[in-house]
N, C-alpha and C positions, 0 to 999 in steps of 0.2 A: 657076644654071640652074633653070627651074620645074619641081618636081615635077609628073612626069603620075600623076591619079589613075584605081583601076576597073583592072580585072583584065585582064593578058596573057592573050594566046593558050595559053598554056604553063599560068597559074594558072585558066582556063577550062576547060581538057585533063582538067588534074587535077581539079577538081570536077565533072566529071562522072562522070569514071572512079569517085568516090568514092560518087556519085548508082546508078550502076550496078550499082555490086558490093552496096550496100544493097539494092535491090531484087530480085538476084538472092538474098541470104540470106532477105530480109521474105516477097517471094512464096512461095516453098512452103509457108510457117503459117499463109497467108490465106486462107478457106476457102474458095476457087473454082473448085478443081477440082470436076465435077460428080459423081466419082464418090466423093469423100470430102470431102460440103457440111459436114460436121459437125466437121473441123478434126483435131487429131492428141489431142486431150485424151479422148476416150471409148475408145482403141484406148490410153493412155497410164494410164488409170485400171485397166483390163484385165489392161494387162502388170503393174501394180505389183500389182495380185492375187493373180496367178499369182505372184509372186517369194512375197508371205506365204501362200500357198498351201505352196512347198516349206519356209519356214520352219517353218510348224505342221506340216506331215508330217513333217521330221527329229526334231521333240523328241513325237511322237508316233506310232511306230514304221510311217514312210511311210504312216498315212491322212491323207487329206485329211479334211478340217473336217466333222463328221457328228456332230449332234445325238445327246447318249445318249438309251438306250431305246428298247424295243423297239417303242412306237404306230404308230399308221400315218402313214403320208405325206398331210399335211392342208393345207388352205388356215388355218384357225385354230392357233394355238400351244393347247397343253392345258393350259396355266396361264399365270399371270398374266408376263408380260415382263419386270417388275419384282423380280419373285420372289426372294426371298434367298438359300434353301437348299433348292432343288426335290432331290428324292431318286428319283434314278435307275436305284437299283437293281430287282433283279425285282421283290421286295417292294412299294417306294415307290410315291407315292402319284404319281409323275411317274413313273412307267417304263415306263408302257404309254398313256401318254396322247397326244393327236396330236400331231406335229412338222412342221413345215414345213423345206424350206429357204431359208427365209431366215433360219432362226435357225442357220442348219447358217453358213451366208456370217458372221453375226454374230460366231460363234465365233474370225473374223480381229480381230474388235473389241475381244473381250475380253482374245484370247491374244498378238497376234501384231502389235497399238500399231499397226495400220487403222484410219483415218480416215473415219467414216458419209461423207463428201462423194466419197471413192474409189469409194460404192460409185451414182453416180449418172454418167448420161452427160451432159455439159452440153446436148446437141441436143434433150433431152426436157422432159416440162415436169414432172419428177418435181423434189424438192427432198430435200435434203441430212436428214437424219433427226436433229433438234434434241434430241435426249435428254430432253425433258422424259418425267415421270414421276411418279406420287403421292406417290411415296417420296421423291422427291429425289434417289436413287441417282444417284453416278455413272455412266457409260456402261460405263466397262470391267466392271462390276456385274451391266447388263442381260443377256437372254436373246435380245431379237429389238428389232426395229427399230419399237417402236411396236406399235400396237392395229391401225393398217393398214401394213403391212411393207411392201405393192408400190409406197405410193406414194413409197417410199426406196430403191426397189434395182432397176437399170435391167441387171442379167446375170443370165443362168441359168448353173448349175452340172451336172455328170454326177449323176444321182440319188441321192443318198449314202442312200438307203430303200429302193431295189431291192433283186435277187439277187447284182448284181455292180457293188457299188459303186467308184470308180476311186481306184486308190492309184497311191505312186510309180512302181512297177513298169510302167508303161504304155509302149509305143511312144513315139516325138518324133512318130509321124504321129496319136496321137490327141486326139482334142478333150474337154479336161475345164472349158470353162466358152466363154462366148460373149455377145452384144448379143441382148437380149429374143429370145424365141421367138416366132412369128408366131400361135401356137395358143394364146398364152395371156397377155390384158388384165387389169391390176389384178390378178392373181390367180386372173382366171377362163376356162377353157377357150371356146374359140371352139365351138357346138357343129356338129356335122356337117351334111353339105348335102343337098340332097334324096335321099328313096329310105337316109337315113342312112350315105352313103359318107363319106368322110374330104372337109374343109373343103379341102384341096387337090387339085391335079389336074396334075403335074408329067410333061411328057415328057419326050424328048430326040432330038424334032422341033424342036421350036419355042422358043428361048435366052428367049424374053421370061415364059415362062410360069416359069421358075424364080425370079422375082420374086414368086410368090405365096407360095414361101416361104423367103424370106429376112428377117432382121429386122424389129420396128417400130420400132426406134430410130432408124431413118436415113428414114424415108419422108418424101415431100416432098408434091406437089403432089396423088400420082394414091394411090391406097391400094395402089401397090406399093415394094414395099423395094428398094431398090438396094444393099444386100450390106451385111455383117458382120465386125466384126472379131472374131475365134477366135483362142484360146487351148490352145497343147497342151501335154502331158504333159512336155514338156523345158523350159516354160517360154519359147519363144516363138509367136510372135502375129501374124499377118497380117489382111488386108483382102479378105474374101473376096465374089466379088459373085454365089457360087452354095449353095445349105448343104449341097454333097455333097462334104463336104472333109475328112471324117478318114478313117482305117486303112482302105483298100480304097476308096475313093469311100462310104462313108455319108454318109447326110446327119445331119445333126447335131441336125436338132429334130424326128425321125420317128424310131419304132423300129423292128426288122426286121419284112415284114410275115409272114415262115415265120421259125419257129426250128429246122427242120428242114432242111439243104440249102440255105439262100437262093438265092435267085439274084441279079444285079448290079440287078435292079430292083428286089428286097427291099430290098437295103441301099441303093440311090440314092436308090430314093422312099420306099419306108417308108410307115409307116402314121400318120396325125397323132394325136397322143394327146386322148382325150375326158374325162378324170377321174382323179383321183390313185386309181386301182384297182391290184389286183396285176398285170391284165391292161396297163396301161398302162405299160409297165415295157422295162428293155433286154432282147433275148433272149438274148444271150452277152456275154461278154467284153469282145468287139471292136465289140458296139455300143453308139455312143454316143450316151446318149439326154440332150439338156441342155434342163433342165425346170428350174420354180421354184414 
């Protein structure tokens, strides 16, 4: 009898079903949903933060990662990044000098075997931070991410230079690190808008207006952010597409604007911050301010 060749109905059935159940796994990694164009890797970069986040708080009695010395909270490092043996103490010649965080974020690099390309969102057009350096030094060696830090580290962090910098002890509802802050490019504050009120203008009338401030890592066509992935205190992470989403409705990249009494609109809208000042700073506790 002559073999019929080319596939039954039966062996058609099944390669399709095969065809099917593939793209029902392939689709959800494929960056087309519109409200997370940017894919699962920049909110996956985040989480594994946050996990060497709790790692460096256990072997360092529940702080998070926070630059010694007392300097102030700066856009330059007070010495060199490459530096050997900076001396931290009060004394030292590094203990009062300025700090930024992103040497505080670094701290994951040196201590806690974090990979500089962790600390970038792929959506952005920052790049992965190549450890070159005069010295040669290794990376686990260094102190910050380079001469220019911002253009290798695409998250802000809870202030670890303010009054109430965030330790383990936090709520699961508060937020200690997040995708860029909208108030603050390269490094440098966005500054305030006419008449000197704050660069934003958030109600809750109007849902489209809390796109002004929501990250710049996700922004696409128009100069507004379509939302944020947040990182909290217990260690997980969501996709958030408004930044009033830790302990109480705070927003996450505005500080209280009363440290007295707030009201639900202190903490929702908050005040945008203008400059690493003492004034630009959390007012309690429970606010959380994620700056860099």
């Amino acid at each position: 009898m002559e073999q019929k060749n080319g596939l039954t109905l039966t062996g058609l059935i099944a390669t399709l079903f095969v065809v099917f159940i593939s793209l029902a796994v392939l689709l959800p990694m494929m960056p087309v949903n519109r409200r997370r164009p940017h894919g699962p890797f920049c909110g996956t970069n985040l989480k594994g933060l946050g996990n060497a986040m709790m790692v460096y708080a256990n072997d360092y009695d529940d702080n998070y990662p926070q630059l010694p010395g007392t300097g102030p909270w700066s856009k330059k490092l007070g010495f060199a990044y490459d530096m050997e043996k900076p001396d931290f103490t009060a004394e030292g010649a590094e203990g009062k000098t300025s700090r930024t965080i992103t040497a505080s974020w670094y701290l994951l690099v040196r201590e806690a075997d974090v990979s500089p390309r962790s600390f970038v969102c792929p959506c952005t057009k920052q790049q992965e931070f190549d450890g070159n350096n005069p010295a040669n030094r290794d990376i686990v060696y260094l102190w910050d991410f380079g001469n220019n830090p911002y253009q290798h580290v695409s998250y802000t962090m809870h202030n670890p230079f303010g009054r109430f910098p965030a330790t383990g002890d936090r709520s699961a509802s508060f937020s200690i690190a997040s995708d860029m802050s909208p108030w603050i490019v390269n490094g440098d504050f966005i500054p305030p808008g006419p008449k000197k009120t704050p660069p934003q203008i958030i109600t809750f009338s109007d849902n489209a207006t809390w796109k002004l401030g929501n990250s710049i890592n996700h922004r696409q066509q128009s100069a507004m952010g379509d939302g944020q992935h947040v990182l909290y205190a217990d260690g997980h992470s969501v996709y958030a597409i408004q930044p009033n989403v830790s302990t109480n409705d705070d927003n996450i990249y505005t500080y209280w604007s009363s440290e007295k009494n707030p009201t639900r609109q202190d903490k929702q809208v908050g005040t945008a911050p203008t400059g690493r000042t003492a004034e630009n700073d959390a007012k309690s506790k429970e606010d959380s301010f994620l700056a860099i």
